[in-house]
C-alpha positions as CSV (number, residue, x, y, z in Angstrom):
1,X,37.7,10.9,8.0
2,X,34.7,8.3,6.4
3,X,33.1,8.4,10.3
4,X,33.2,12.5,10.0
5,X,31.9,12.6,6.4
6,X,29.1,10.1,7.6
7,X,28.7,12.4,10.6
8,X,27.8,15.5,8.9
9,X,25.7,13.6,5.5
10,X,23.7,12.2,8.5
11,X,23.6,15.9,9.9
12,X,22.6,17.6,6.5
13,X,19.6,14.4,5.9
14,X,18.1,15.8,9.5
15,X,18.5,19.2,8.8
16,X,16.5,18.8,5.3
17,X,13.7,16.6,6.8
18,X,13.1,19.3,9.6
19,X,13.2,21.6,6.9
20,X,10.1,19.7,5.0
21,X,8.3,18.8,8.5
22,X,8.7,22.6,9.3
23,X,6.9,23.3,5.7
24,X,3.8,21.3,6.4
25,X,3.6,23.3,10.1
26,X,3.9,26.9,7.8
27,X,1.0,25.6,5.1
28,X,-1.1,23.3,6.7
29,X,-3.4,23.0,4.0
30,X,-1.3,20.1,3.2
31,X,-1.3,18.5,6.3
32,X,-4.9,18.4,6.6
33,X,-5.6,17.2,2.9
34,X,-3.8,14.5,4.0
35,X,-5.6,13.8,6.8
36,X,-8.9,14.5,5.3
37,X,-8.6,12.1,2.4
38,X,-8.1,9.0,4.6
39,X,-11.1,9.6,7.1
40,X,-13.3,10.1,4.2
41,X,-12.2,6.8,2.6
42,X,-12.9,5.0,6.5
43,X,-16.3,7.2,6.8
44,X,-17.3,6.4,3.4
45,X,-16.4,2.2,3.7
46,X,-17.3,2.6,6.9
47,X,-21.0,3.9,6.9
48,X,-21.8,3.5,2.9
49,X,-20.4,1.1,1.3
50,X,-19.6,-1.9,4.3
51,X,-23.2,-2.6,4.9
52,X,-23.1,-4.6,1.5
53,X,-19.7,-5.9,2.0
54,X,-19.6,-7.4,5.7
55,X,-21.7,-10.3,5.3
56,X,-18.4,-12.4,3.2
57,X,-16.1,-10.4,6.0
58,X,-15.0,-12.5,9.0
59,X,-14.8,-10.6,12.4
60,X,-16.5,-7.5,10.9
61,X,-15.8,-5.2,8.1
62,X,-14.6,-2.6,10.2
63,X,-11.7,-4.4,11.6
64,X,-11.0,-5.7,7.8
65,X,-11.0,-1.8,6.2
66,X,-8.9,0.0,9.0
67,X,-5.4,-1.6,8.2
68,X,-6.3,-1.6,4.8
69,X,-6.9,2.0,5.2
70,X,-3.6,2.6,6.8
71,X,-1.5,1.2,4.0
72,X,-3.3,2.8,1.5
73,X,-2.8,6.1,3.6
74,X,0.9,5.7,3.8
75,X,0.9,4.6,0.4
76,X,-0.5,7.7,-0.7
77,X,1.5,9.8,1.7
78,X,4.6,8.6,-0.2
79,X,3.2,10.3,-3.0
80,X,4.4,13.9,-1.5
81,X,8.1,12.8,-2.0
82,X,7.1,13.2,-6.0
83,X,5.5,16.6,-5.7
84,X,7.7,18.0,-3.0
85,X,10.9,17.4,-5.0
86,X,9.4,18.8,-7.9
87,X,8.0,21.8,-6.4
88,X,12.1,22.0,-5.0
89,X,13.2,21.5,-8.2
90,X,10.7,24.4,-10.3
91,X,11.3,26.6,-7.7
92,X,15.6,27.1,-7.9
93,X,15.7,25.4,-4.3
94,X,17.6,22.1,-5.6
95,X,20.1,24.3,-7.5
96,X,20.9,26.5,-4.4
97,X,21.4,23.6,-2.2
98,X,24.0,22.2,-5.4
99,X,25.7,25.8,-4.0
100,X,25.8,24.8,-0.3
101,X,28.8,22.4,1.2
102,X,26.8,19.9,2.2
103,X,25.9,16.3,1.5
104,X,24.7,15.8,-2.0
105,X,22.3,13.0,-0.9
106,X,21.0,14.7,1.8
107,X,18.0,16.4,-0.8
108,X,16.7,13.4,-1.6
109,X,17.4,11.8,1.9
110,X,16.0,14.4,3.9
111,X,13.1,14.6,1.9
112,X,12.1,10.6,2.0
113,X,12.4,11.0,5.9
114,X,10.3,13.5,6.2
115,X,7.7,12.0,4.3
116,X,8.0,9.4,6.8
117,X,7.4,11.4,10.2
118,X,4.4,13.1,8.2
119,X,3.0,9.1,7.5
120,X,3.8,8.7,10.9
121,X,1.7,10.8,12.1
122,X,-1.1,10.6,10.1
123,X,-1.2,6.8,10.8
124,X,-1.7,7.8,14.7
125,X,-4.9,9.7,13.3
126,X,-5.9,7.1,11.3
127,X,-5.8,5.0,14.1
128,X,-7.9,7.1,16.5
129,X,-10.5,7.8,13.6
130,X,-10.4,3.6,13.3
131,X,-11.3,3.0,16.7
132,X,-14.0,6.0,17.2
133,X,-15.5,3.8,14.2
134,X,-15.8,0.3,15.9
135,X,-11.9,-0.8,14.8
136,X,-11.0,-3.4,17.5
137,X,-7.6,-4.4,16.8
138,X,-6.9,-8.1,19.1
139,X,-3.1,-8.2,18.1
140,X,-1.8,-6.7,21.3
141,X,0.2,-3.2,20.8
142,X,3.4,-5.4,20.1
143,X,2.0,-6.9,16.9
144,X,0.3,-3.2,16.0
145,X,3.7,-1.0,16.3
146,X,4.9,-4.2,14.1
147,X,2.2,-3.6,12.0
148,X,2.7,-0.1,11.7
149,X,6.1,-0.1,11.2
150,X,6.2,-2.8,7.8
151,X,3.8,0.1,6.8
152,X,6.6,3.0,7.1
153,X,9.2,1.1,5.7
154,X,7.4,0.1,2.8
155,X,6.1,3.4,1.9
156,X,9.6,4.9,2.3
157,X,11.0,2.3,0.0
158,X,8.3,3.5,-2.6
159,X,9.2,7.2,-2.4
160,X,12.4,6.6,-3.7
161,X,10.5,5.5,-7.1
162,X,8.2,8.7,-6.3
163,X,11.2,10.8,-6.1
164,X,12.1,9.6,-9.4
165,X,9.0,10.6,-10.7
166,X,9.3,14.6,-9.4
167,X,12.5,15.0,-10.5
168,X,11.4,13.7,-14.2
169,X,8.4,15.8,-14.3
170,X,8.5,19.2,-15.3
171,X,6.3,20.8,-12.4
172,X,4.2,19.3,-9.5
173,X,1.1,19.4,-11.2
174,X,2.7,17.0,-13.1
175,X,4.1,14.9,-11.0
176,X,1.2,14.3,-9.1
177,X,-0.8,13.1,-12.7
178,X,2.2,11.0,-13.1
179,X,1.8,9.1,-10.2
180,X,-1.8,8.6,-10.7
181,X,-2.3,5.5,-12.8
182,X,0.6,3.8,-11.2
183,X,-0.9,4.0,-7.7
184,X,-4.5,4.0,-8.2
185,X,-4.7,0.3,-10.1
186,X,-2.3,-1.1,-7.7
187,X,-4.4,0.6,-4.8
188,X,-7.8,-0.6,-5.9
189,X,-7.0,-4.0,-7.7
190,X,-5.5,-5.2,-3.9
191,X,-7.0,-6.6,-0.6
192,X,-7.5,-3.2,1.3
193,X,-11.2,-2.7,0.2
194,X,-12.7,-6.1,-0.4
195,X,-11.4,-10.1,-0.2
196,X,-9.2,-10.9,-3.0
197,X,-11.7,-14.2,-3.6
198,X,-14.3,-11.7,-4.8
199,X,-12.9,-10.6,-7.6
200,X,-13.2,-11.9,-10.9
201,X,-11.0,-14.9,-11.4
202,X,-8.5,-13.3,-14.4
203,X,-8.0,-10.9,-11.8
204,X,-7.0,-12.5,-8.7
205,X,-3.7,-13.8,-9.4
206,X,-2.5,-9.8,-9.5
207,X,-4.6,-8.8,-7.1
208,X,-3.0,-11.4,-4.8
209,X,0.5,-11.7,-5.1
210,X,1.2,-7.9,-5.8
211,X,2.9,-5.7,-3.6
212,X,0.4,-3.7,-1.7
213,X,-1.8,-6.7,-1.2
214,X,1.1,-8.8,0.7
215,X,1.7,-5.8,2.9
216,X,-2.5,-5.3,3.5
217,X,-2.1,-8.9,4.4
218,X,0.6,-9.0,6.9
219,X,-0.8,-5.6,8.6
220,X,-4.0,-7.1,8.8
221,X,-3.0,-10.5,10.0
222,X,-0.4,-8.8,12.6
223,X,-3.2,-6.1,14.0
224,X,-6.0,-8.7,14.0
225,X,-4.0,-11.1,15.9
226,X,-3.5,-14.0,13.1
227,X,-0.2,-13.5,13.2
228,X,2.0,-13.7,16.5
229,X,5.4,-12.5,17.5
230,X,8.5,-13.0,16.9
231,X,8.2,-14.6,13.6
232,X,4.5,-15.0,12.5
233,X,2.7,-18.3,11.5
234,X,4.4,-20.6,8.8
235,X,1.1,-21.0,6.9
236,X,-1.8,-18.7,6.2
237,X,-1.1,-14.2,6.7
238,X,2.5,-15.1,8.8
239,X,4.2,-15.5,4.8
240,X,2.8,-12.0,3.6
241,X,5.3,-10.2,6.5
242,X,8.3,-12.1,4.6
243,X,7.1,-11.1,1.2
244,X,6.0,-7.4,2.5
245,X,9.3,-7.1,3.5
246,X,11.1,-9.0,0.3
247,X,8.8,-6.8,-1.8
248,X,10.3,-3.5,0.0
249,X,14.0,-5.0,-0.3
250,X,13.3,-5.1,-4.3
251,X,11.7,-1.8,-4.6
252,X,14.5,-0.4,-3.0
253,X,17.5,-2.0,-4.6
254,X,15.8,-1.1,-8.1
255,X,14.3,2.2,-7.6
256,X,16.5,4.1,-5.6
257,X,19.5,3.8,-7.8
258,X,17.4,5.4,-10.5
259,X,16.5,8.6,-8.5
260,X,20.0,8.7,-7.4
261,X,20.9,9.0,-11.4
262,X,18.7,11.3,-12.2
263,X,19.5,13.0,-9.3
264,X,23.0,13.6,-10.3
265,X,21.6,14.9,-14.0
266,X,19.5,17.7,-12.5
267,X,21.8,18.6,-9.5
C-alpha cells in the first residue's frame, strides 16, 4: 500500500512539473526574460566591465565570470518557485488542486522540479553564450556535468525557502520584492563577479565563507580543471564541493519544513 501511495505522489509531482514546463512553452515571455537577463550580465562583464578586472584574474576573466554566471543564473532561476506559487495561490489554482485526490505535496513538489528542468535548460544556453564569448572550460565534460549538477541541486534546495516566500506573500508582485534583498546581497557580496581578496577586508569573511561563494568556488574549480574527479583536491577549491554540498543539506533540512507548514495553512 506505502509502494502504491509513493507510486502515484511520484505520479502527481510529474504531472504538476509538466504542467509548469508546459506554462513557460504557452507564455514564453518568461522563458526568454530568463534567458535575456543572464547574457546581458556575460555581455556586460564580458565586454564592459572585464577589461578593468582581468589584470588580478588568473587564466582570463572570461573563464573566471562564466561559472560565476551560471550559479547566479540558477540562483535567480530559483526565484520563479516564489512567484509561480504565488501567482497559483492568487489565482484559486492551489485551492482547486486541495479539491483534486491527489498528492498534497505534489504542488509544491511539482513546482520545485520544474524550476529545475527550466534552470536546466537555461544553463545549456548559458553555456553556449560562454563559449561564443572566449569561455574555455579545461575540466573535461566529466568535471562540467559535475559542475553543473552541484549547481541544480543547490538551487533546488533554495526554492524550497523561495516557495516559502510565495506562499507568505500576498501576490507575485510581491513575492518577487520579497526576494530581492535576500538574493541580491548574497549574489553581489560573493566570488561570481570579482576575487574575494579584492574586497574590503570587513567584508571578506562573508563574502567567503557564505553559501553562494562556496558553490561559485567549487563550479569554478571543477569546470576550470582545479579540481579532479572522484573526490576533488584536499587543499585549495576541492573543500568548496563538500561545503557547496553541506551548505545545500542545511538549507534543505531548515527551509523546506517551513514551506511544508505553511503549506498546510493555506491548502
Amino acid at each position: 500500500m506505502k509502494i502504491s501511495s509513493l507510486k502515484w505522489a511520484i505520479s502527481d509531482v510529474g504531472v504538476l512539473a509538466r504542467r509548469n514546463l508546459l506554462a513557460l512553452v504557452r507564455i514564453p515571455v518568461a522563458l526568454v526574460f530568463s534567458v535575456i537577463q543572464p547574457v546581458m550580465f556575460v555581455l556586460l562583464f564580458r565586454y564592459v566591465f572585464g577589461g578593468s578586472i582581468q589584470g588580478g584574474v588568473p587564466g582570463g576573466y572570461v573563464n573566471y565570470l562564466i561559472p560565476g554566471i551560471l550559479v547566479q543564473t540558477t540562483i535567480f532561476g530559483a526565484v520563479g518557485t516564489a512567484i509561480g506559487l504565488s501567482q497559483d495561490l492568487q489565482e484559486g489554482l492551489i485551492e482547486r488542486f486541495r479539491a483534486l485526490p491527489m498528492s498534497r505535496m505534489a504542488v509544491l513538489a511539482g513546482r520545485t522540479v520544474s524550476d529545475v528542468g527550466r534552470n536546466l535548460l537555461v544553463l545549456v544556453v548559458i553555456t553556449v553564450v560562454g563559449i561564443a564569448v572566449g569561455f574555455r572550460p579545461h575540466g573535461g565534460i566529466g568535471n562540467y556535468l559535475l559542475a553543473c549538477l552541484i549547481m541544480l541541486i543547490f538551487a533546488y534546495c533554495l526554492s524550497w525557502g523561495f516557495a516559502f516566500i510565495g506562499l507568505a506573500a500576498p501576490n507575485a508582485e510581491a513575492a518577487q520584492a520579497m526576494t530581492f534583498p535576500l538574493i541580491f546581497p548574497l549574489t553581489f557580496a560573493s566570488g561570481i563577479f570579482v576575487q574575494v581578496a579584492s574586497m574590503p577586508g570587513w567584508l571578506q569573511g562573508f563574502a567567503r565563507n557564505q553559501p553562494i561563494t562556496q558553490v561559485t568556488e567549487s563550479v569554478r574549480g571543477l569546470m576550470l580543471g582545479d579540481i579532479h574527479l572522484p573526490m576533488g583536491r584536499v587543499l585549495g577549491h576541492g573543500n568548496s564541493t563538500w561545503v557547496a554540498l553541506a551548505w545545500s543539506i542545511g538549507i534543505m533540512a531548515t527551509l523546506a519544513p517551513l514551506a511544508v507548514r505553511k503549506y498546510r495553512k493555506v491548502a
